[in-house]
N, C-alpha and C positions, 0 to 999 in steps of 0.2 A: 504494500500500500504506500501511496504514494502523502503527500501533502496535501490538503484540503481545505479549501478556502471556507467550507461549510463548519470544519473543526478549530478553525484559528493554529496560532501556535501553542495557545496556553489555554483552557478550561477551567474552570470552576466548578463545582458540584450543586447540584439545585434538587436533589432527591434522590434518598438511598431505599433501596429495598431488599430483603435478603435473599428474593426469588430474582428480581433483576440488575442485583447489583449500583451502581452509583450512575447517574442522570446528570452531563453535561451540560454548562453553556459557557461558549466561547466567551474570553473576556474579550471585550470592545477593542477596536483599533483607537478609538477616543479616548482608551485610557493609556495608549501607550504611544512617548513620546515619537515623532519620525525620526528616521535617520541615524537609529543608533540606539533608540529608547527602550529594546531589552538584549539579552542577550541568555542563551541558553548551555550550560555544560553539561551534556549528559554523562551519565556513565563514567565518572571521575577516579582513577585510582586512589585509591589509599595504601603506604605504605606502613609496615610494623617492623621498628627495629633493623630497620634498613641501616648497613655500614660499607666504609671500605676498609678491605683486609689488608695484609702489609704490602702487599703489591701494587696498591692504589684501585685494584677491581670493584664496583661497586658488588656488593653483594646484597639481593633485593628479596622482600617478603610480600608480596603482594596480595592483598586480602580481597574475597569473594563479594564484599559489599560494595559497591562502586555507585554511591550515592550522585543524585544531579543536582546541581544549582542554580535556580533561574531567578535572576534578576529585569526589572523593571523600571527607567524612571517613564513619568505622566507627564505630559504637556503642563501647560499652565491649566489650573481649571476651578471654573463658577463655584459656590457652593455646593450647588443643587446637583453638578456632577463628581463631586468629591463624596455627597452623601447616597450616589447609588453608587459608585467601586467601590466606597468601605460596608454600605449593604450587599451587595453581591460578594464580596470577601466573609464575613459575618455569618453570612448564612451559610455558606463553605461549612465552616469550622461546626454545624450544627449537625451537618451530616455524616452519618455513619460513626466511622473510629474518629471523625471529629470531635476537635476537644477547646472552646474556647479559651480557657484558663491559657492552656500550655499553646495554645495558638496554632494548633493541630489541623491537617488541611487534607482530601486528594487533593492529586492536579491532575489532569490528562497534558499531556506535552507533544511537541513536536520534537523527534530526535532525527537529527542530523547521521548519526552516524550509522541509521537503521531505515533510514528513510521511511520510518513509520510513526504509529503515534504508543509512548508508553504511558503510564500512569503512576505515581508514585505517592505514600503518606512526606507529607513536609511540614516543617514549621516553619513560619513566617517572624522572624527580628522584629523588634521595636519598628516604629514608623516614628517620623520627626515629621511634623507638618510646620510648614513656613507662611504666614502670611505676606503676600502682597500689596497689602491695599484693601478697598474695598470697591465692589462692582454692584452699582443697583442697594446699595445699603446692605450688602453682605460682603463678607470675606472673599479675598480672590486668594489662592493658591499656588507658590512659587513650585514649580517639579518636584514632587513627591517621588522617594527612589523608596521601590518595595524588592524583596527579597524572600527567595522562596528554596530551605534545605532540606535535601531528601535523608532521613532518619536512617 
């Protein structure tokens, strides 16, 4: 399978069931900056206790869990569209092995190096929200950078 413009690159969860599993929606291109505004690493090595021996050889432990990283920054954005991506985020965290507390998430993703789509549990980091200004007598929004680590 290829990339799908019906899938996006990143998903969010909007209904879980135990007979059908977890219920997709793409996150919006409105929420993600152009031109550079995310960026996906699938499938990341992680090493244990990696060294080099006296020969200078590296000598490598490569462990089976190869966690992904997706990163996000948003455009500038109204109120009114900063309170439906942190609702469509929100309600993520509500489904299934979602966990608000710990900030607990699926994602469906776009993988590059599979040319398909994976799915993985992640936490989501602190968020810093910057104000702009205000637009229409609400808050504007300087680029909000989100960040999403697979467990």
């Amino acid at each position: 399978m290829a990339y799908s413009n019906s899938k996006g690159l990143i998903a969010l969860p909007t209904a879980y069931s135990k007979d059908g599993g977890y219920t997709f929606k793409k996150l919006s291109y409105r929420f993600i900056q152009p031109n550079g505004g995310i960026s996906i690493t699938p499938k990341q090595m992680q090493d244990i206790d990696s060294y080099r021996n006296g020969n200078g050889i590296l000598k490598r432990t490569v462990l089976n869990n190869a966690p992904t990283k997706i990163e996000w920054n948003t455009p500038y954005l109204i109120y009114e569209d900063k309170c439906r991506l942190i609702h469509q985020i929100r309600e993520g965290y509500r489904q299934g092995s979602g966990l608000y507390k710990a900030r607990k998430i699926r994602i469906r993703y776009y993988n590059d190096w599979d040319d398909d789509y994976d799915t993985g549990t992640f936490y989501m980091p602190d968020v810093q929200f910057q104000y702009g200004g205000l637009y229409h007598g609400a808050p504007m929004y300087l680029p909000i950078r989100l960040a999403a680590i697979e467990y």
